[in-house]
C-alpha positions, -999 to +999 in steps of 0.1 A: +000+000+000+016+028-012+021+059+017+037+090+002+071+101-003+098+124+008+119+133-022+133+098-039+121+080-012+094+061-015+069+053+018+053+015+012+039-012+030+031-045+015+037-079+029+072-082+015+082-044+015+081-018+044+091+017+045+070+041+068+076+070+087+062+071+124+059+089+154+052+120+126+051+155+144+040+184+126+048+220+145+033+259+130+040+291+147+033+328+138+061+354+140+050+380+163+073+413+173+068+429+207+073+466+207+084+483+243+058+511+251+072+534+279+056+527+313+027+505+294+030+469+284+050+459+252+028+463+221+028+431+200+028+432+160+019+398+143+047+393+114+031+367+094+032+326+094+065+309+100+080+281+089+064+249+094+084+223+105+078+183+102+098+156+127+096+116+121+113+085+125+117+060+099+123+020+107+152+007+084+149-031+081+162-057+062+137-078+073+112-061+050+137-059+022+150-025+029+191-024+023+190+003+057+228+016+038+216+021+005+183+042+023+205+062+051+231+074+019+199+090-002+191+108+032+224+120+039+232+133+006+197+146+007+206+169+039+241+177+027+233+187-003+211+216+003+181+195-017+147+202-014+114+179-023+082+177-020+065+157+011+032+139+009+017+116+035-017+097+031-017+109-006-017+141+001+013+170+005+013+183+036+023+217+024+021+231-011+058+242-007+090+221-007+107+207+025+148+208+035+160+184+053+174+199+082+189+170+101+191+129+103+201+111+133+211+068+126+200+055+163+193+019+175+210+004+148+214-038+150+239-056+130+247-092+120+271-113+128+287-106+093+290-068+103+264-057+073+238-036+089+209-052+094+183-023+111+184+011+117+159+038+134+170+071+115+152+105+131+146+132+101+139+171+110+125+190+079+119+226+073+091+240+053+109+258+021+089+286+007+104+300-023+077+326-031+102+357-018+128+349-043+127+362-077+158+356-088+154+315-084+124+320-110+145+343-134+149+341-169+186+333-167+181+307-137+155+293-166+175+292-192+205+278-174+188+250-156+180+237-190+213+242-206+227+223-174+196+198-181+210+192-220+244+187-214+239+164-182+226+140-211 
């Protein structure tokens, strides 16, 4: 049964196959200034929204025929890289903007007697990305050179 994803990686659960994310936490705050007022309480401004921000674990297993190495790499390069990706859970996004992956954390991990990696509980920290406030990433020359880069990539 197929989940969501996060990126290239795919959330499914099957009898043969499992990749889910638990213990999900989604937090939202408001930015809000407070203004000091001379012998009165501060004044408070509300700023806007802020960033959402989304916190699960995922169960690495080669007992559901997960290679937990090949999985913890994607995530890594995926936070060290800078990359950002859509997120949808229960077949829906769960924001119309992007997410970064902020931080992963490899915990509990359980290995065989052969020393190959046999489970892992990785903890993953993403950041809503809103990309509405930056013209320049939706410029004609940004355009124009993403393709180019697109082209000779082939």
């Amino acid at each position: 049964m197929y989940i969501g994803y996060m990126g290239s990686i795919v959330f499914i659960t099957s009898s043969h196959y499992m990749l889910t994310p638990s213990n999900f936490q989604q937090d939202a705050k408001g930015r809000w200034s407070d203004h000091d007022v001379i012998y009165k309480k501060p004044s408070s401004e509300f700023l806007g929204p802020g960033l959402r921000t989304v916190s699960f674990d995922i169960i690495l297993s080669s007992m559901f025929n997960i290679k937990p190495e090949d999985q913890i790499l994607k995530l890594r390069q995926m936070c060290e890289t800078g990359a950002v990706f859509p997120l949808v859970i229960g077949g829906k996004p769960v924001s119309q903007n992007y997410w970064r992956l902020d931080s992963m954390s490899v915990g509990e991990t359980y290995y065989r007697p052969t020393g190959v990696l046999h489970q892992a509980k990785v903890s993953v920290k993403l950041t809503e990305y809103d990309d509405s406030n930056y013209t320049e990433e939706k410029s004609k020359i940004d355009l124009y050179g993403s393709v180019a880069n697109l082209l000779f990539s082939l």
